[in-house]
VOGU-3710 file (C-alpha; in Angstrom, 3 decimals, decimal comma):
1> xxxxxxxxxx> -38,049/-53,288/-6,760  -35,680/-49,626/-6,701  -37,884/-46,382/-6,994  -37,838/-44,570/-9,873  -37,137/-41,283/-8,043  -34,280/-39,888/-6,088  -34,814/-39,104/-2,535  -34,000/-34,986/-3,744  -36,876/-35,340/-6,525  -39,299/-37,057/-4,317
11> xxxxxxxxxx> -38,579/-34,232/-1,547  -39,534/-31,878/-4,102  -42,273/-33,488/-5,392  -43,634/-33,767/-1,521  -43,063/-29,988/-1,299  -45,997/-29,329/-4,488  -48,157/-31,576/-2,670  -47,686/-30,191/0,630  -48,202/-26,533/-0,684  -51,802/-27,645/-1,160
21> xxxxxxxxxx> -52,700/-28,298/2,073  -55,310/-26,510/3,569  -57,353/-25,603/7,050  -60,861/-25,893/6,917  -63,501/-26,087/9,685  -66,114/-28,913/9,779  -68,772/-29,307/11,971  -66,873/-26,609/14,357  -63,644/-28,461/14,157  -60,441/-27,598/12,692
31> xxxxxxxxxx> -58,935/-30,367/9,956  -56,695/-29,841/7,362  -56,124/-31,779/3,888  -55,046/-31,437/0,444  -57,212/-28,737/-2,184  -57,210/-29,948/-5,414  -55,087/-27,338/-6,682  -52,654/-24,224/-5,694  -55,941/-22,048/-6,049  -56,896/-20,204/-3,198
41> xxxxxxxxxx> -60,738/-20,871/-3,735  -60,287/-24,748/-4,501  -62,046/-27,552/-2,649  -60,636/-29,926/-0,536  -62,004/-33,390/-2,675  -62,123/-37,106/-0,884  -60,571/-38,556/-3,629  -57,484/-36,533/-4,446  -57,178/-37,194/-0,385  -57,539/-40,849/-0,541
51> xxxxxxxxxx> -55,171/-40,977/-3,548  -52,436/-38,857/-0,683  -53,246/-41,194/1,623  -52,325/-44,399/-0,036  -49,278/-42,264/-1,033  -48,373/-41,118/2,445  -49,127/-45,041/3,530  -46,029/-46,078/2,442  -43,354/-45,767/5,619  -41,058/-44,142/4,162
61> xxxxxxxxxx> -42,870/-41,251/3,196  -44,332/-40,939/6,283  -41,267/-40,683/8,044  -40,836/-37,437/5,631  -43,647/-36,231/6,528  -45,739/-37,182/8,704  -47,752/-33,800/9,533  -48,790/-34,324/6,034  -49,599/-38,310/6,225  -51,654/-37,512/9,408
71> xxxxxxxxxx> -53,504/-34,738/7,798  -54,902/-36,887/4,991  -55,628/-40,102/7,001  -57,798/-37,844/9,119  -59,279/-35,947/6,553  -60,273/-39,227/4,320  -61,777/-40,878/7,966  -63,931/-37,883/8,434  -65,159/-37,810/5,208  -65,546/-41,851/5,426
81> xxxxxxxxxx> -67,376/-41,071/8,713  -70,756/-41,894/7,447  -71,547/-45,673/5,763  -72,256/-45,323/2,398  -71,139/-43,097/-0,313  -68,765/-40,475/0,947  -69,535/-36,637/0,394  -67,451/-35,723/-2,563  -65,793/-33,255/-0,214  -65,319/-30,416/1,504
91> xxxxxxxxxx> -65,942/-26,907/0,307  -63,785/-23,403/-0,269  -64,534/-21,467/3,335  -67,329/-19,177/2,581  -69,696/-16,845/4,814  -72,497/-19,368/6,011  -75,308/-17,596/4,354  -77,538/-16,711/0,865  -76,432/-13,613/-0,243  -78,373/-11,230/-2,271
101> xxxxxxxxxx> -75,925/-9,136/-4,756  -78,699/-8,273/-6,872  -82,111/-8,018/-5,534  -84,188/-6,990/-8,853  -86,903/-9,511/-9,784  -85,839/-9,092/-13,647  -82,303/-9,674/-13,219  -81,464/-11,491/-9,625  -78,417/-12,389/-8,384  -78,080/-14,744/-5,330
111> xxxxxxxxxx> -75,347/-16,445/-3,696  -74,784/-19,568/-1,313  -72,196/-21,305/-0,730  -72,943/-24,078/-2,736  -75,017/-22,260/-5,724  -75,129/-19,241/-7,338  -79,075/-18,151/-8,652  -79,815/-15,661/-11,427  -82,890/-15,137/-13,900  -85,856/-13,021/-14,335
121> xxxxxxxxxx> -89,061/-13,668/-12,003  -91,484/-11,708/-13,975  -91,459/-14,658/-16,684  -90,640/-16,843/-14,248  -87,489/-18,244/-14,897  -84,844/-19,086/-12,222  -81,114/-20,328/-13,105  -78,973/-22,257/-10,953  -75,496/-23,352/-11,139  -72,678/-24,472/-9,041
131> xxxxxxxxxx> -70,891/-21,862/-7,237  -67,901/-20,596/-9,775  -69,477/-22,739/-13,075  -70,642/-20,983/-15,943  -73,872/-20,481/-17,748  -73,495/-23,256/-19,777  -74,051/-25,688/-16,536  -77,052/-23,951/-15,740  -80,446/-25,306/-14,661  -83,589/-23,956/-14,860
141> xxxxxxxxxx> -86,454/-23,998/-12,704  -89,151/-23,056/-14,459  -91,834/-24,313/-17,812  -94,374/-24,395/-15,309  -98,325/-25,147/-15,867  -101,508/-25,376/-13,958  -104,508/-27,287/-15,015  -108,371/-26,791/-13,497  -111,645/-26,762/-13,221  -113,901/-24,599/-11,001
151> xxxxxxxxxx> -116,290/-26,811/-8,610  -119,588/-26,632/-9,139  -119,001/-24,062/-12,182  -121,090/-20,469/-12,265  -124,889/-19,767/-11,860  -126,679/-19,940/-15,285  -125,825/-20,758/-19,102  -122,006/-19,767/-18,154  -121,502/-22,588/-15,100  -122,199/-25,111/-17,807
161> xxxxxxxxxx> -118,921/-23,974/-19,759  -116,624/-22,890/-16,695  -116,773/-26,862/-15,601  -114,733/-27,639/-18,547  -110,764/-28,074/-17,091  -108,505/-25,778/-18,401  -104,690/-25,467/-18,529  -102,656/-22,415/-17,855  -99,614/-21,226/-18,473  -97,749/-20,201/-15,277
171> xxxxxxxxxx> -94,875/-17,912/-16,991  -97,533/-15,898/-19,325  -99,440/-15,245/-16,475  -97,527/-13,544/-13,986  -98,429/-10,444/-11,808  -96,079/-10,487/-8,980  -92,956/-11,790/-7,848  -89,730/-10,459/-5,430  -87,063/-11,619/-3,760  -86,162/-10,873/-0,240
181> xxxxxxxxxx> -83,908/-12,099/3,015  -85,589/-14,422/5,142  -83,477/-14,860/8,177  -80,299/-16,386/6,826  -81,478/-17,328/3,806  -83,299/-15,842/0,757  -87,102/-16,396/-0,383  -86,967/-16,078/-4,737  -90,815/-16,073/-5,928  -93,598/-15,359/-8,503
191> xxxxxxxxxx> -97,083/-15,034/-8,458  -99,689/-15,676/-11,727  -103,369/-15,094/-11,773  -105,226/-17,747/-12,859  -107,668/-16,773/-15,296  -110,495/-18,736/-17,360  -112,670/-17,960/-20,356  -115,547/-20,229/-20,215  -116,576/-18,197/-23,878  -115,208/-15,427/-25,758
201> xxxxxxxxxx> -115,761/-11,868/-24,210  -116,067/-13,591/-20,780  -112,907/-13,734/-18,091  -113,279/-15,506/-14,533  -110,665/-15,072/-11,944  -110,088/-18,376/-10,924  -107,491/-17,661/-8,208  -103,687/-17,332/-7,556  -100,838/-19,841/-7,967  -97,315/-18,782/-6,138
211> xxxxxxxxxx> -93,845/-20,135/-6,441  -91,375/-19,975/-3,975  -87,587/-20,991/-4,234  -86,108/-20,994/-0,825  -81,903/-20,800/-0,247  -80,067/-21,220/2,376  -76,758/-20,721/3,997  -77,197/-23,855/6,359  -77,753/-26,667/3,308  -77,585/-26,407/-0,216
221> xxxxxxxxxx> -81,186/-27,806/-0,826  -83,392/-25,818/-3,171  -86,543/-26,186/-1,212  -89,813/-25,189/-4,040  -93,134/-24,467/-2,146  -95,847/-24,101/-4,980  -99,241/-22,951/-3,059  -102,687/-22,316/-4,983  -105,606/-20,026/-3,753  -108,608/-20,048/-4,902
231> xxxxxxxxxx> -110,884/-17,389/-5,985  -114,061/-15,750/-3,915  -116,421/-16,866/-6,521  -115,810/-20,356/-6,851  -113,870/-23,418/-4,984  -111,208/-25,595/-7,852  -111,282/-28,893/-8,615  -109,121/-31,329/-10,909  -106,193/-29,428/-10,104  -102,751/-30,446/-11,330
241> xxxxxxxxxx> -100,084/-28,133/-10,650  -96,234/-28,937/-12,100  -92,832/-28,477/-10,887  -90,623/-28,509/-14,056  -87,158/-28,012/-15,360  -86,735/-26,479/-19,258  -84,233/-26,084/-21,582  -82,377/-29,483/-20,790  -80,872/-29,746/-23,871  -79,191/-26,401/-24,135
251> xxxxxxxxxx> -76,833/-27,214/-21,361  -72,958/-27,783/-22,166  -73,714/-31,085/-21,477  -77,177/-32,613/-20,949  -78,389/-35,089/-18,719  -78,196/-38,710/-20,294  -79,661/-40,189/-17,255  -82,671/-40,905/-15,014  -83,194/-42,931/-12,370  -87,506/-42,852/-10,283
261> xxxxxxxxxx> -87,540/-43,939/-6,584  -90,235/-45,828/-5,364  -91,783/-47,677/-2,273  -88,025/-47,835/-1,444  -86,775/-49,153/-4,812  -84,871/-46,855/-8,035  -85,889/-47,700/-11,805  -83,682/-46,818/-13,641  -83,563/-46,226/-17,297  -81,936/-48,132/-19,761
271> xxxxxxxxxx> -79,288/-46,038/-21,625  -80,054/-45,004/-24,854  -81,692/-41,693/-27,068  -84,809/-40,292/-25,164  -87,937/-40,394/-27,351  -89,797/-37,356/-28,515  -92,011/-38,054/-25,094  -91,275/-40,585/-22,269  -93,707/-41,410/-19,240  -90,989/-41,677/-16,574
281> xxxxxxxxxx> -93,771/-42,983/-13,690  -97,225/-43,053/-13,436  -98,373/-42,098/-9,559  -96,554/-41,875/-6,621  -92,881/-41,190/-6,763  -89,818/-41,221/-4,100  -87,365/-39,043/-5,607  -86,103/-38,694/-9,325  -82,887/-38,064/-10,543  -81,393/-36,912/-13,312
291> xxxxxxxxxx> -77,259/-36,991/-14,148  -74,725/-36,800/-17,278  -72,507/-39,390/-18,820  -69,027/-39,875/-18,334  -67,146/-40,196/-15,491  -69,136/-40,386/-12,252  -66,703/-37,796/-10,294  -67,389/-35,183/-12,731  -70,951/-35,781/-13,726  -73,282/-33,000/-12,847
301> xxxxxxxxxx> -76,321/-33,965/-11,284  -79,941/-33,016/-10,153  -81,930/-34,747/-7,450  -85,504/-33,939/-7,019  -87,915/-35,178/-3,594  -91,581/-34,395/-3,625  -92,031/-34,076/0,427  -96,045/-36,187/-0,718  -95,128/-38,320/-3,113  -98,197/-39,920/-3,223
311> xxxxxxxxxx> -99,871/-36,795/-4,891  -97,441/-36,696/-7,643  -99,778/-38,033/-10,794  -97,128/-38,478/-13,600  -93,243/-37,672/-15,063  -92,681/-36,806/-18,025  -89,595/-36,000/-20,103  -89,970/-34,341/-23,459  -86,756/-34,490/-25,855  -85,299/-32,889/-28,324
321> xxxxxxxxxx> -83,202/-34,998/-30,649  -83,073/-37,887/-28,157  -81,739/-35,225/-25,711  -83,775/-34,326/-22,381  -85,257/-30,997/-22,404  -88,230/-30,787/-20,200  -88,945/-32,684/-17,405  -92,323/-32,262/-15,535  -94,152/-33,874/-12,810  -97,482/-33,387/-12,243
331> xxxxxxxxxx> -99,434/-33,271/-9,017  -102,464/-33,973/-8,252  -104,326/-31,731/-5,325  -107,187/-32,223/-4,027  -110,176/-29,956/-3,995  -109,766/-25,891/-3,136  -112,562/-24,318/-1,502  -113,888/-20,717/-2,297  -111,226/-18,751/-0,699  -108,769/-21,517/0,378
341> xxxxxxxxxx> -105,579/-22,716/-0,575  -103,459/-26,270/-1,366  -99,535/-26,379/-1,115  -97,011/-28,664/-2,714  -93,382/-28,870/-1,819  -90,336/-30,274/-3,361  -86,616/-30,484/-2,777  -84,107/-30,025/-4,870  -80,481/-30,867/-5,027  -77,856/-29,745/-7,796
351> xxxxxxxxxx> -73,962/-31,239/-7,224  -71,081/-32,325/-9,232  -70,417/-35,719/-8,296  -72,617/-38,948/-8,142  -71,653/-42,343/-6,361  -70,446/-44,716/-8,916  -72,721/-47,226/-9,751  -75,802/-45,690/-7,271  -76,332/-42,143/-8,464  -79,600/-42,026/-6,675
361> xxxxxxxxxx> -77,671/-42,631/-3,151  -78,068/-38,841/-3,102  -82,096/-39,618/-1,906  -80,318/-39,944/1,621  -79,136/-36,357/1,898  -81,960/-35,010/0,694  -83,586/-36,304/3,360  -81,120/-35,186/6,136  -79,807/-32,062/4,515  -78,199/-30,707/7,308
371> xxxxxxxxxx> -75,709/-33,733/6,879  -74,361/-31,736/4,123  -73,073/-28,279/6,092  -69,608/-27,438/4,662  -69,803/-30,302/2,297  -69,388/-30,488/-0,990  -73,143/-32,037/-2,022  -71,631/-34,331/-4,950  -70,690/-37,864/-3,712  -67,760/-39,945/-4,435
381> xxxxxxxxxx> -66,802/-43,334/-4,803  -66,488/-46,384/-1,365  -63,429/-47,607/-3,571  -60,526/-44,797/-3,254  -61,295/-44,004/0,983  -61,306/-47,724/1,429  -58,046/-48,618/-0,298  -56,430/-45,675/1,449  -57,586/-46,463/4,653  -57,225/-50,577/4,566
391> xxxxxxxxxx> -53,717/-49,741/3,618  -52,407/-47,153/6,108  -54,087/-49,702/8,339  -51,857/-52,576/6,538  -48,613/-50,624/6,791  -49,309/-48,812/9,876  -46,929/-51,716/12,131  -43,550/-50,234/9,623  -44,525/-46,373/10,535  -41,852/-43,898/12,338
401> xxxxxxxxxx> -43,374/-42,066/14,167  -45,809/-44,490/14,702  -49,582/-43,851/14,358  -51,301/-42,736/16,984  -53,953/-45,031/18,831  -56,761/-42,554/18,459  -56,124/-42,281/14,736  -55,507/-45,908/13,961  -58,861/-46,511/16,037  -60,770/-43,819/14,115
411> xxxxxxxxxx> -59,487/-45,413/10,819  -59,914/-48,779/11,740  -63,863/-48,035/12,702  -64,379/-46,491/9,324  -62,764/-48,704/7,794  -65,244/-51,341/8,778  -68,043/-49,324/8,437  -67,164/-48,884/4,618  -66,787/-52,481/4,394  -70,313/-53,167/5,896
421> xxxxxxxxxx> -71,489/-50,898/3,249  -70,402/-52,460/0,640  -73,036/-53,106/-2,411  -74,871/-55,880/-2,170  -73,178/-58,978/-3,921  -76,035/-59,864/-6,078  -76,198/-56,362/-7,498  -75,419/-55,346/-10,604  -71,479/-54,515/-11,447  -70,146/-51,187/-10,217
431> xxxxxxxxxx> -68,186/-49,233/-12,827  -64,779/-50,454/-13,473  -63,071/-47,612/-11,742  -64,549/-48,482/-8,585  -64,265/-52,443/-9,041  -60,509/-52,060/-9,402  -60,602/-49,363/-6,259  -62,398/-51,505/-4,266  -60,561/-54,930/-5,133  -57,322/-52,411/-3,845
441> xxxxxxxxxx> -59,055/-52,138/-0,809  -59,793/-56,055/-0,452  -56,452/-56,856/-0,720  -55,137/-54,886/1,644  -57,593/-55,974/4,192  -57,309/-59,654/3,388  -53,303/-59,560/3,910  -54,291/-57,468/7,103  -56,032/-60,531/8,746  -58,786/-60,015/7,571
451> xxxxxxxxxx> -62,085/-62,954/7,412  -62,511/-64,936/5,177  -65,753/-62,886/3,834  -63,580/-60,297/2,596  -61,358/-62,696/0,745  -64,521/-63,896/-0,648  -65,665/-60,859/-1,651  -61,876/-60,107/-3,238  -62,606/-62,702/-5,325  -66,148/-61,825/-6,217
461> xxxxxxxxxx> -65,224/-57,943/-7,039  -62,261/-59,654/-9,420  -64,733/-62,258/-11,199  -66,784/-58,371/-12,224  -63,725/-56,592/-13,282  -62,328/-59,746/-15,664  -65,986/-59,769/-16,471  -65,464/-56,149/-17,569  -63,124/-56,599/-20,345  -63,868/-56,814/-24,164
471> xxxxxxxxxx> -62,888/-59,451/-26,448  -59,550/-57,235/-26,962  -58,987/-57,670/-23,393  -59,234/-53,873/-22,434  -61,258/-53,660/-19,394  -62,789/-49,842/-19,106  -63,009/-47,056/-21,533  -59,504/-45,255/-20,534  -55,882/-46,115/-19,903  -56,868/-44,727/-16,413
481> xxxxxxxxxx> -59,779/-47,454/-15,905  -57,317/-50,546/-17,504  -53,998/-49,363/-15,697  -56,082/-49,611/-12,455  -57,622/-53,019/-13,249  -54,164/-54,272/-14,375  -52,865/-52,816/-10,949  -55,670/-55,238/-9,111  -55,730/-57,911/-10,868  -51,881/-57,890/-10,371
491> xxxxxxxxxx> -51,479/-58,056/-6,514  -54,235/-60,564/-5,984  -52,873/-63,020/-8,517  -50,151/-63,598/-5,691  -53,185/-64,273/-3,169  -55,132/-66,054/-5,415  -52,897/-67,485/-8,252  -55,458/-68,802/-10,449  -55,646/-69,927/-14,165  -58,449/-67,275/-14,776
501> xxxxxxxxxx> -56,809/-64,548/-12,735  -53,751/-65,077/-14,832  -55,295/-65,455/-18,074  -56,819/-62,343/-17,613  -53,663/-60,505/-16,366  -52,443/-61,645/-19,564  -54,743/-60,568/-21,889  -55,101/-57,119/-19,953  -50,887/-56,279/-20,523  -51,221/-57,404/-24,437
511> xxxxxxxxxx> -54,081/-55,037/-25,174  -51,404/-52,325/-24,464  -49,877/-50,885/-27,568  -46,459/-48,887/-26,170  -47,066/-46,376/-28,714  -48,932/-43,579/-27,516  -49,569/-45,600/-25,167  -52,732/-46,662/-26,640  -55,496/-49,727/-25,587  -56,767/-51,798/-28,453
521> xxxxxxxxxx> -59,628/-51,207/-29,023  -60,958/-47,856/-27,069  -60,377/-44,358/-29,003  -57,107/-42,728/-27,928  -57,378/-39,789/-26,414  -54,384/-37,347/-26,967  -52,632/-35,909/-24,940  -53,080/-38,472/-22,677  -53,754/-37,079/-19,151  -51,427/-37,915/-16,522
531> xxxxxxxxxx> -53,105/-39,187/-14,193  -54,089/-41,912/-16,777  -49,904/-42,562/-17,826  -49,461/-42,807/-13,563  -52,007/-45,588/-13,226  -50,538/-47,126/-16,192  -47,447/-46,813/-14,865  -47,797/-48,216/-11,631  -49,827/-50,962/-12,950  -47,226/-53,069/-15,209
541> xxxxxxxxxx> -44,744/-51,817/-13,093  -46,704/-53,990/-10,289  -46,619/-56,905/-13,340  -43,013/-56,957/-13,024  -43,219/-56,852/-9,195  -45,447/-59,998/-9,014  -43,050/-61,903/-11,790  -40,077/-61,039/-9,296  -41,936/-62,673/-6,182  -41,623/-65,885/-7,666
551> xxxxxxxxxx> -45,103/-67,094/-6,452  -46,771/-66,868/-10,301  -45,107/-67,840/-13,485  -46,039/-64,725/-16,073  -45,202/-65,087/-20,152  -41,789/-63,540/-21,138  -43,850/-61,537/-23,595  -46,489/-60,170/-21,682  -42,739/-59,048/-19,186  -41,570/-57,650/-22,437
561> xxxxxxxxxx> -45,083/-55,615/-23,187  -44,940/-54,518/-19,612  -41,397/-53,149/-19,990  -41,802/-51,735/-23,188  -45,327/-49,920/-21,490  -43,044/-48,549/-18,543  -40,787/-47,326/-20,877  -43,200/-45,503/-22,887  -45,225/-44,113/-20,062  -41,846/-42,862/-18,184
571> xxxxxxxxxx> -41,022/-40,605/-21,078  -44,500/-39,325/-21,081  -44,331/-38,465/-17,559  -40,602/-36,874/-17,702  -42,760/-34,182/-19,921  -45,071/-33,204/-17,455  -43,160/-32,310/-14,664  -42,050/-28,455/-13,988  -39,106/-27,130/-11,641  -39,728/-24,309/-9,423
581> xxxxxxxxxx> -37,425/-23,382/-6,769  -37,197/-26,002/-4,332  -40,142/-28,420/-5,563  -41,499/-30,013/-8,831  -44,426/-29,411/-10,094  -47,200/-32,001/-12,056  -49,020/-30,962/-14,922  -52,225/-32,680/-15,400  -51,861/-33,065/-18,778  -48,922/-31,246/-21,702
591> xxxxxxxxxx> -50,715/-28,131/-20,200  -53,006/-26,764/-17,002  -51,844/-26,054/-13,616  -50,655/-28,428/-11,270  -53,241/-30,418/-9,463  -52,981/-32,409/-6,069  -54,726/-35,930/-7,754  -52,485/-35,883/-10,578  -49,202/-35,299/-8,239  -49,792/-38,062/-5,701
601> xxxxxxxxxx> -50,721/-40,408/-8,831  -47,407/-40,092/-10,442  -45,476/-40,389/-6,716  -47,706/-43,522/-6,258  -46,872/-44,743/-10,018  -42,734/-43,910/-9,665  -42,466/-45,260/-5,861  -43,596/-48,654/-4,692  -46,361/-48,601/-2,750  -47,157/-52,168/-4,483
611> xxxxxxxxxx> -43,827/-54,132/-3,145  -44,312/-52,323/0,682  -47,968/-54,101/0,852  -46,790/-57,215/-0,820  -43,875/-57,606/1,624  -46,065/-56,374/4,822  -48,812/-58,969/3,763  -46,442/-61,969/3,918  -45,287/-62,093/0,159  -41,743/-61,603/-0,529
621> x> -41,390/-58,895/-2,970
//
């Protein structure tokens, strides 16, 4: 099947893409890859490099460029390096420390290279966002209480009132709080006194509560130490002391999610409006977490670890309007002697970015932080790394200049480290983005050799994704999601040519409405972004591709939606392309600035990656 592209254009459309490459260093070493965009402070993301990657797989384009190809097989096998979900990246360079630009307690300003903190200590309110976000994606630390009793109460009439258990505000009842360097990181704290009134007229220091929010330049874990002192006069008893988050609900876009670990397991709510009050857990806890709608790439998200679980007493989410607005977890401490003191930690994690499917896969870096040093701390998808890798791996034999040993060892090794990660079969369905990623990545390893386990699990990842679809046969929520499922479902109908495969394939094309194009069915979003038109594109594109292999028989009308789709998603795309000098540019959309994701999508969509892996798995394209 011809490319869409002349050999000039797809120079020139190389030359955008290579413009975004970038050096970083990672655990001391050099490595380059692709930003996401022309920026000079963008990150270098594992999915816009796995998206290259499949790009740069194909031989041809290799032989182009192979400094290129070689940078983004590397770059999506280090971040791959790991089993499990892959760290969403690889941050801007920035000076490996906290930063304090503003050192007043009222109105802080500290910097990481993850987070940026601002807020007022004196009422005891501490912001965080990501580094160059805006207010509106801030969290805040703070709608803390205390609750207590003093042991053994007072001498006299009073001790029989002061053994009543009180709670305190934490914010009303500051008297200190600062913010200073601690070695290379920054120490953000404030103090209350702890006062009771066991009758009217009469006030009993009970003690002193302090909370400390701990930076760093190494990690970007916001580590919470919460310690309690008691008075001189008395010890404390029936203490519960909270670590909280407020104002939930006043965020661009709130949290719609929650997920409690424990004794190894995650419960995870159902989906739905939050009620005016929800008991998350009762007793000892894991982790919590906490992360928007939408899609998983861009969802912001907070993890929380108590480092003693077992004295965490309750969680509790208060709503407003079915949103979340304040979360709190209580802890139970035990008794404080006259003059002593109890401490509570907790770790915190904020990131853009949550493995689709297991959002609480996070727990892991939380507890091996140090994992995380130049990293972006989102996470990303097993789907995207694994399809790029199984096919470089697929069409490495058709490569000039061939690929090296060392690389095709290093690829090969994650490769099947990703594949022994792979969610558990029995589990519950992944998100349709990364079923038709992953079934991608099946393929290519099944026409690689590989065992017959993977070809099982090909055709247990398909069974989900036809599973997916809704009585109008659209299977996701996006063109995106259904061009990429179409794209799947496509290729292994030549490895598996089944009724049900095929049936599906067929309903999946005739759910496509060439005007717009549109997906019965699902809301149409307009403009429709490109990278949504380029999987579209390169889906029915890889209809026609099977039809021409003569190994399946496909309808002449769901060849005549296909054509008519291709058609309509070609003009589309002719829109969003932009000369400059020697290269074209990709828009992501009728406007923005062009983006590395959105460039190697169209390439992938208007080249054909689809008929190289078809003919180097043994199926004549």
């Amino acid at each position: 099947m011809p490319d869409l592209l002349h050999v000039q254009e797809r120079d020139r459309l190389l030359g955008s893409l290579r413009r975004m490459l970038r050096q970083v260093n990672l655990d001391g070493q050099p490595m380059s890859g692709l930003a996401h965009s022309i920026g000079a402070n963008t990150s270098l993301r594992t999915l816009d490099n796995a998206i290259a990657a499949e790009l740069m797989a194909i031989p041809a384009l290799r032989a182009a460029d192979a400094t290129m190809a070689d940078a983004v097989f590397s770059f999506v096998a280090a971040m791959a390096e790991e089993a499990g979900p892959p760290p969403r990246g690889v941050i801007p360079p920035a000076a490996p420390r906290a930063e304090i630009l503003r050192g007043d307690p009222r109105d802080l300003r500290v910097l990481t290279p993850w987070h940026e903190y601002t807020g007022d200590l004196t009422h005891g309110v501490l912001r965080q966002r990501l580094r160059g976000e805006g207010r509106d994606a801030d969290v805040l630390h703070t709608g803390n209480m205390a609750r207590l009793r003093l042991q053994g109460g007072l001498p006299g009439l009073l001790g029989r009132f002061s053994l009543r258990a009180r709670t305190l505000d934490i914010e009303e009842n500051i008297t200190g709080q600062g913010v200073q360097a601690e070695g290379s990181g920054v120490l953000m704290w404030h103090e209350s006194t702890l006062r009771l009134s066991p009758m009217p007229g009469i006030t009993v220091q009970a003690g002193t509560v302090r909370y400390e929010y701990r930076v760093s330049g190494a990690d970007p874990v916001l580590r919470l130490t919460v310690v309690l002192r008691a008075g001189q006069k008395a010890g404390l008893t029936g203490v519960r002391l909270t670590t909280a988050l407020d104002a939930l609900s006043e965020r661009s876009v709130a949290p719609a999610h929650v997920s409690v670990g424990r004794s190894g397991s995650q419960s995870r709510r159902p989906p739905g409006p939050f009620p005016d009050e929800a008991l998350l857990a009762q007793g000892a806890i894991d982790s919590l977490h906490l992360w928007q709608a939408g899609p998983e790439d861009e969802a912001l998200a907070l993890h929380i670890r108590p480092r003693a679980g077992e004295q965490v007493f309750s969680a509790r989410l208060h709503a407003r309007q079915g949103v979340p607005h304040w979360l709190v977890l209580r802890h139970a401490m035990p008794d404080v002697p006259r003059g002593g003191t109890a401490t509570l930690r907790e770790d915190r994690l904020l990131a853009r970015g949550v493995a689709p499917g297991a959002p609480e896969a996070a727990l892991r870096l939380l507890r091996n932080p140090e994992a995380l040093a130049g990293r972006d701390p989102g996470q990303a998808g097993l789907g995207a790394p694994l399809a790029a890798m199984a096919s470089v791996l697929l069409n490495a034999p058709g490569f000039n200049p061939p690929l090296s040993r060392d690389r095709a060892a290093r690829l090969r090794e994650a490769l099947d480290r990703q594949l022994a990660a792979l969610p558990d079969e029995e589990g519950a369905a992944l998100p349709v983005a990364e079923l038709a990623s992953l079934a991608l990545g099946l393929d290519a390893v099944w026409r690689g050799g590989g065992l017959p386990r993977e070809g099982r699990r090909l055709r247990q990842v398909l069974g989900q994704l036809v599973a997916a679809a809704s009585p109008e046969g659209a299977v996701g929520q996006s063109l995106a999601e259904h061009g990429a499922a179409i794209l799947a479902i496509a290729r292994a109908a030549t490895l598996l040519p089944e009724p049900w495969l095929l049936e599906a394939l067929h309903r999946a094309v005739m759910a496509l409405n060439p005007d717009g194009p549109a997906l019965a069915g699902v809301a149409p979003v307009r403009p429709v972004p490109t990278r949504a038109l380029a999987a579209l594109l390169r889906g029915v594109r890889a209809v026609e591709l099977v039809a021409r292999t003569g190994r399946v028989d496909l309808d002449a009308g769901m060849l005549a939606r296909a054509a008519e789709v291709r058609d309509a998603c070609l003009q589309a795309l002719s829109g969003r392309l932009r000369a400059q000098e020697d290269r074209l540019e990709v828009l992501p959309g009728e406007a923005g600035e062009p983006d590395a994701p959105s460039t190697a999508a169209l390439l992938l969509a208007v080249l054909s990656p689809d008929e190289v892996a078809l003919t180097a798995g043994g199926v004549a394209a």
